[in-house]
N, C-alpha and C positions, 0 to 999 in steps of 0.2 A: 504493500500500500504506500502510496508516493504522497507525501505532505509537501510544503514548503514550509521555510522559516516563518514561524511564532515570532511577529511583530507586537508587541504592547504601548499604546497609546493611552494616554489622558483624557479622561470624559470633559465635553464643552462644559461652562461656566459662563454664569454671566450673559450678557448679553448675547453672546452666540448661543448659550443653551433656548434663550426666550425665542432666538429666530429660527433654531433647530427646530422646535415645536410649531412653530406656525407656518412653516414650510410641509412637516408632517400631515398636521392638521389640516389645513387647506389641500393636500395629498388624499388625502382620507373621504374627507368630503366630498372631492371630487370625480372621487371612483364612485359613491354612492350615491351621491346626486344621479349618476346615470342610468339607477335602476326605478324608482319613483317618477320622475321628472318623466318617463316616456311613457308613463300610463295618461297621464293628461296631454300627448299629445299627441296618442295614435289618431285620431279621427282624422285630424290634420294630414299626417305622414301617408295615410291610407289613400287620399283625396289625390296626394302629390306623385307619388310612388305610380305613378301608371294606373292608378283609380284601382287599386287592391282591396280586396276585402280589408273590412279591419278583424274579423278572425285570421286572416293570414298574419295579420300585421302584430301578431301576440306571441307567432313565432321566434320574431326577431325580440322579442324581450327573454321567451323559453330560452332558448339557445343565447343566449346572451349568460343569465343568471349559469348555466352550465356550464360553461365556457370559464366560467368564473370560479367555479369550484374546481374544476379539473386545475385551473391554473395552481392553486395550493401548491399538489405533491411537488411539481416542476419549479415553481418557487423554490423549495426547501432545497432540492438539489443545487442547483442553478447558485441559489448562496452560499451552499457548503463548499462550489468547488472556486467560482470567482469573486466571492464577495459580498456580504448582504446590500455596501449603499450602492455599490457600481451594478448589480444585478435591479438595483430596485431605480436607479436613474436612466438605465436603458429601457427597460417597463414601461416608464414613464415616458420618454421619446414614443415607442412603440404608441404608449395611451394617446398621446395626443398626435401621430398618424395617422389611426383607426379615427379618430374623432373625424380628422378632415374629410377621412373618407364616405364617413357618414353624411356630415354636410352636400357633399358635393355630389352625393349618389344619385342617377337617374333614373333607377329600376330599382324594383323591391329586389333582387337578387344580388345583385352590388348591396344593399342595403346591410339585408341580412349577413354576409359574408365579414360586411365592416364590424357589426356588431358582435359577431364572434371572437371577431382577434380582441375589438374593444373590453371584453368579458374576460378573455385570456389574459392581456397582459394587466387590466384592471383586478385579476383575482391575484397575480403574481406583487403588485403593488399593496395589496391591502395586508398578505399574510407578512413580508417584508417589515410594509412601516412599521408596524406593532412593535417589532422583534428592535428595531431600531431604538426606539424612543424607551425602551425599556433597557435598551446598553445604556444610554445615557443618562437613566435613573439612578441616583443611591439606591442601599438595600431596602434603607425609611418610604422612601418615595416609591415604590414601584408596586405597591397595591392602589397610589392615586393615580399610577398613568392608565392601570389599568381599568377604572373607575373611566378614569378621560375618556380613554380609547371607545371606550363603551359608550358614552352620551356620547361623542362627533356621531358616530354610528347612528344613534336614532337619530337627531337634530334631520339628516335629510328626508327622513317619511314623513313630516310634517312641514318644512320649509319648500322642497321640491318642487312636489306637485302644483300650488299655487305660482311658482316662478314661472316652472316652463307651458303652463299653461295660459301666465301672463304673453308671455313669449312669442307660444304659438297664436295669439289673437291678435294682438299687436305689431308681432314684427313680421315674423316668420320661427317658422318649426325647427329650419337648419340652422339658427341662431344659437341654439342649445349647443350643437354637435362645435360650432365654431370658438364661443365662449369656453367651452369646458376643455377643447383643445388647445387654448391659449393659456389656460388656468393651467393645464398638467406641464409646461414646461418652468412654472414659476418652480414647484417641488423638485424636481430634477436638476435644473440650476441651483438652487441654494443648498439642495443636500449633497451638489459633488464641492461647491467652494467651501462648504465648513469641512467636509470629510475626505479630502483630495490627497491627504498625507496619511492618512487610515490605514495602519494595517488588521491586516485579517488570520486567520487557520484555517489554511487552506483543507479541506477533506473531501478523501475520493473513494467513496462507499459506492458499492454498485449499487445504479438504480433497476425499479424492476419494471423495467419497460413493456416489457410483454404481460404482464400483469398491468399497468397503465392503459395500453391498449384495449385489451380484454373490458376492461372497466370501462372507459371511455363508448367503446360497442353496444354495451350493455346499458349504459345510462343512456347513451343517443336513439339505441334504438324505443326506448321505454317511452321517451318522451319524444319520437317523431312520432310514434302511433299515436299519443294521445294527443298531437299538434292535426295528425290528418284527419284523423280519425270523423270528425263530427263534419267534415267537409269532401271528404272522399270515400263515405258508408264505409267506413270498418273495413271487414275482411273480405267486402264485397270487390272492393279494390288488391287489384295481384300485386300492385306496388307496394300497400302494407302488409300485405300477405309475406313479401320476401322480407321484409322488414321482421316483420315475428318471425317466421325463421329465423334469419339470422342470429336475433337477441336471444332464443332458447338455446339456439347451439354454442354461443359465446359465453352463455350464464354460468352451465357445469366445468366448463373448460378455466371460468377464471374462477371457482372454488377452487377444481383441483390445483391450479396453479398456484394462489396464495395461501394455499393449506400448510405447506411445509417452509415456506420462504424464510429468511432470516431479516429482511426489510421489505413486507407486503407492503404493496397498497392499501389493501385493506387489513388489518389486525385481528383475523376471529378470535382469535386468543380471549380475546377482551370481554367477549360476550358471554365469556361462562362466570360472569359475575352480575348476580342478578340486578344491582343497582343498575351498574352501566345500560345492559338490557331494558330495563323499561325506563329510565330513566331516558336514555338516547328515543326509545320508540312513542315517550310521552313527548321530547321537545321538538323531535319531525315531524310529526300527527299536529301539533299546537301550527309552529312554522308553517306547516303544509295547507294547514285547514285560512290561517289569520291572512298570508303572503293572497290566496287565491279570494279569499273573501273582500279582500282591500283593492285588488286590482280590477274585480268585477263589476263594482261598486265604481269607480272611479268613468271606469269606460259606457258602461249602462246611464250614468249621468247624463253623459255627452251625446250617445247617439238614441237611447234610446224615450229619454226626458228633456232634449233637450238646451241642457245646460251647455253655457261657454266653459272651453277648457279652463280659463282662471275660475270660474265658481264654480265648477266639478274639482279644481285642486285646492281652494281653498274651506272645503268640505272637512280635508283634512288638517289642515291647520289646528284644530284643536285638541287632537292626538297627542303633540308633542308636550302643551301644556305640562300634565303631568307627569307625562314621560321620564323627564330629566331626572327630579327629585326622585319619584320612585326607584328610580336605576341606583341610584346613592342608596338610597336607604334599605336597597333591598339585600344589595353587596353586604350591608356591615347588617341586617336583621339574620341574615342568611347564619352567621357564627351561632347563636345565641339560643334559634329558635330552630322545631325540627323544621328542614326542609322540605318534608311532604306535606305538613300541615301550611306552609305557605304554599307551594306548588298546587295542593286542592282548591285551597281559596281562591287563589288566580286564577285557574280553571273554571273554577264553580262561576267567578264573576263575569270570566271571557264568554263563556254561556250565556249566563242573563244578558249582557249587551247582544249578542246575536241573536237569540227569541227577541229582547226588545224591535231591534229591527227588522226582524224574518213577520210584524206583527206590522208593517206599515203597508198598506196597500193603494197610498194615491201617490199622483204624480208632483203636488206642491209642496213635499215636504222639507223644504231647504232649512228653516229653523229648527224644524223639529229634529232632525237629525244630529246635530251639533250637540246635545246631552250623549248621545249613544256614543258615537264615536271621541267624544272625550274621556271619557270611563272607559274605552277601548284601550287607547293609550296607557291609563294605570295598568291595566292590568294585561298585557302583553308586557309592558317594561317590567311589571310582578313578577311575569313568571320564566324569564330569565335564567335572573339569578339561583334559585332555589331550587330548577332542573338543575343546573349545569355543577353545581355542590353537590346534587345525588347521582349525577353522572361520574364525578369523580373522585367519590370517598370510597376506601380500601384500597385504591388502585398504586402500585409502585413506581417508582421514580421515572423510569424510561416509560412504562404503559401510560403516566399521565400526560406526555408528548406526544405521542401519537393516537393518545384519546383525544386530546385536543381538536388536533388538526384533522383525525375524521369529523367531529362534531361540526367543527365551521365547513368544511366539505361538502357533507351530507343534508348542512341545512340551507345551505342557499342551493344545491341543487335539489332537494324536494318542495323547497319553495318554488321554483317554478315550475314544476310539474304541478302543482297546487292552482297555477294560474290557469292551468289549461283545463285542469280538471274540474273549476270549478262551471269553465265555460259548456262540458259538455253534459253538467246539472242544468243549468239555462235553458244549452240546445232541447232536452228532454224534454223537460216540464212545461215548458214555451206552449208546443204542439197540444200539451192536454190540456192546458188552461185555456186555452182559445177552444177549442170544440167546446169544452165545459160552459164556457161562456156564451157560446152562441147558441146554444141547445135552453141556457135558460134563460137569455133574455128576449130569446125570439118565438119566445112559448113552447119551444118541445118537450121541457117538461112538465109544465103546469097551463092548459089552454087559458085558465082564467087569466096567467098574468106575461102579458107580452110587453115588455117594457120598448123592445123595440119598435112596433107601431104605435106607441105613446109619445117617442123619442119621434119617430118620422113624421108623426102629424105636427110636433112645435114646429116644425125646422120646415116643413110646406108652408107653415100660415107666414113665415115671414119670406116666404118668395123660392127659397132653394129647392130646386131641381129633382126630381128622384134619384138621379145617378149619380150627381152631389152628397146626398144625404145617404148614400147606401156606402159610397165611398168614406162618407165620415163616421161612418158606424166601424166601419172594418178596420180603420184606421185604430179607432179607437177599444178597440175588442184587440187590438192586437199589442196597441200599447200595454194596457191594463193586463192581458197575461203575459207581459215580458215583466210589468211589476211584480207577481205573483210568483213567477218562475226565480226571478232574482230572489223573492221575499223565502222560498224553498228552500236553496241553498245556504242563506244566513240560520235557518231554521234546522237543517241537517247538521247545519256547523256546528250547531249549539248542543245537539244531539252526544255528537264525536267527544267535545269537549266536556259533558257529565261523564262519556263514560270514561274518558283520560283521566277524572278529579276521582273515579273508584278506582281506576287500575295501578295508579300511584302509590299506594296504600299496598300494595304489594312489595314493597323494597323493603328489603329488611329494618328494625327499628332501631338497630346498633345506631352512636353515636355518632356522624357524619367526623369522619377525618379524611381529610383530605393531605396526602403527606406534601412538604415541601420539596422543590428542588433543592438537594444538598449536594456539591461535587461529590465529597468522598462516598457516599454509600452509592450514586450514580457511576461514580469508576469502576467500583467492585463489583456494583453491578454487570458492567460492559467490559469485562474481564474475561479473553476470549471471544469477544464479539469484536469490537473493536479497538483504537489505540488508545490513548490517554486524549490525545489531540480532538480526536472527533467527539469524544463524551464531552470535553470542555466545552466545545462549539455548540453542543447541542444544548448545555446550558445555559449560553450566552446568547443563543438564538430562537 
């Protein structure tokens, strides 16, 4: 195993450490401005794009958020062999390429294509910054970067959505892609001039590529079915046909392969500890269900209510509210109090706001929404902290690193599976709400009461037309069960979410510890696995 010389450097101070972090931060921000910010402006982007569906157009966010997880493992490598700031300012260059190329795209296929590397090299950037801003921590400090890292992170689900939807009404939609790729070369400039002299440990651990692959097959294929799916009949279509193929033959082939590995992709190892197990399978189910309910919600505004993309995004606005605070508080509640009894309460609450809103059935409901999705915010930012503490109590020095890094992996790529999936509840429910509706108000269920010849005779006495008014009937029966079919899915969500607040309650009730990174018990650990040099790296990374 080939290392380089172990250079040791002085952490910033001072005024460079205040501009190390808002280089970061602004970094941070601007990779995840890119996932919110494009739910309030597909209508637009759909319009532009060669007049695409805007179900097509959900694709290029699915594969985006993918693209984004995948980038992880290749991060982790990518810095152990050249570098964490010089890996994470090329990212950065890349980030704001993709961006241009988004701007400047004249086809949804250029589109989408831009949006993937955007996802890639944006996932390579966010797993990086962390690792940075926490080198340059004291010991004292580095539960508050942690804290930090964690509000930049939500701050964009509530801030985004209202900008680029300001954006897209105002300027233009490709303003977004432009701005954010000007924004990504401020971080990459100012994190090579404070770190230009930075040495590094160098380490060259095999990666597992063909296990990466495998995975990568296996996630694309899972979620291009669920991308064609509701727009090319299922399996009626041979092109998703070869699709499932594929993903079933690549599924057992990448167990057996990271079954024995010494650095999987994936870690089963891990799973035979029941916390981790439902602990991980409560906060992808939470992520999966909140990520698909939020971007439903956002888009259902705009085309099917109605609304301008800035009031379909600033809908959201009120989320972040107490988002912040809670994320604080729930970090230091998390030591003191059991985990799962916080984790059910979140649950239990993330619930009641979805029945609240799964309970709205008109199209004027702009105020009234703003209670629900503020209380949404507490308690998504709730239940956080208090999974990811029962994810990683009992677990050893090296398993709680690459617990980690599957966790953030796995949740932004089942969050966008989540997005897609929440649309093919829509596409469903849509179709029986609309028959249901016009069977009873046009009397086929009950002769006595035909509301729709009630509804046609007001709308004759003032002049309008028969074909007029049969038109406006339809229109409106069709709105009304797209309300309904949306109101479904908030209401199944809510379902999912009682039975996540019982299934939690399954983890064992031992005291949550979650053990430190300590070098020495981590060397003795990686004793026979690897050198001294790579264990260090892995602590300082």
């Amino acid at each position: 195993m080939a290392k380089s010389k172990i250079v040791f450097s002085k952490h910033l101070r001072g005024w460079r450490f205040v501009l190390f972090n808002f280089a970061l931060s602004l970094g941070n921000i601007s990779v995840a401005f890119m996932g919110p910010s494009y739910l309030a402006i597909e209508p637009h982007a759909a319009g532009d794009l060669e007049g695409t569906f805007v179900s097509f157009m959900a694709w290029s966010q699915t594969n985006f958020m993918l693209a984004m997880s995948l980038g992880f493992p290749i991060g982790r490598t990518l810095a152990e062999r050249y570098g964490a700031y010089r890996v994470y300012i090329v990212s950065f260059l890349v980030f704001a390429v993709a961006s241009y190329f988004c701007a400047i795209s004249p086809g949804y296929l250029e589109f989408l294509y831009s949006r993937i590397l955007l996802g890639f090299s944006g996932g390579i950037t966010f797993l990086i910054g962390q690792e940075l801003i926490l080198n340059e921590c004291s010991p004292k400090t580095k539960i508050l970067g942690v804290i930090g890292w964690g509000i930049l992170g939500l701050i964009p689900f509530g801030i985004a959505p209202p900008v680029g939807g300001w954006l897209a009404d105002e300027v233009n939609w490709r303003y977004i892609f432009y701005i954010n790729g000007f924004l990504a070369l401020i971080p990459a400039g100012l994190v090579g001039a404070l770190l230009y002299d930075r040495g590094f440990h160098r380490i060259y651990h095999r990666f597992d590529f063909v296990g990466f692959l495998l995975y990568a097959a296996v996630m694309y294929g899972v979620q291009n079915i669920l991308n064609l799916g509701n727009d090319f009949d299922w399996f009626e279509s041979p092109f998703v046909r070869r699709i499932l193929i594929l993903t079933l033959i690549a599924f057992p082939f990448l167990i057996i392969w990271i079954k024995d590995r010494r650095h999987p992709i994936i870690d089963l190892n891990l799973f035979r500890y029941r916390s981790f197990t439902i602990g991980m399978i409560s906060i992808l189910l939470g992520f999966f269900t909140a990520q698909g309910l939020i971007s439903l919600m956002t888009v259902q505004l705009q085309t099917l209510m109605d609304y301008s993309s800035t009031l379909a995004g600033l809908e959201f606005l009120p989320m972040v509210i107490l988002a912040i605070p809670t994320a604080i508080g729930m970090a230091l509640f998390s030591k003191y109090v059991d985990p799962r009894l916080l984790a059910c309460l979140s649950l239990l609450g993330f619930s009641a706001v979805c029945y609240w809103i799964g309970m709205y059935d008109r199209a004027d409901w702009y105020e009234q929404i703003f209670w629900p999705l503020f209380f949404m915010g507490f308690f998504l930012a709730a239940l956080l902290g208090p999974l990811t503490v029962i994810i990683l109590r009992g677990l050893s020095n090296l398993e709680l690193l690459r617990a980690a890094e599957m966790l953030n992996m796995f949740r932004i790529a089942l969050g966008g599976m989540g997005i897609t999936s929440q649309g093919i509840i829509l596409y469903r429910r849509e179709f029986y709400h609309q028959l249901h509706l016009a069977n009873h108000f046009g009397g086929r269920q009950y002769a006595s009461y035909d509301v729709l010849e009630q509804f046609s005779d007001q709308l004759e006495k003032i002049g309008m037309a028969p074909r007029a008014i049969a038109a406006r009937a339809g229109r409106l029966i069709v709105q009304e069960a797209n309300i309904l079919a949306m109101a479904d899915a908030y209401l199944i969500g809510s379902y999912v979410l009682i039975g996540l607040a019982a299934f939690i309650w399954l983890v064992p009730s031992n005291k949550p510890s979650v053990p430190l990174v300590n070098q020495e018990e981590l060397v003795e650990e990686e004793i026979g696995v690897a050198d001294e040099a790579e264990v260090v790296n892995k602590i300082t990374n």
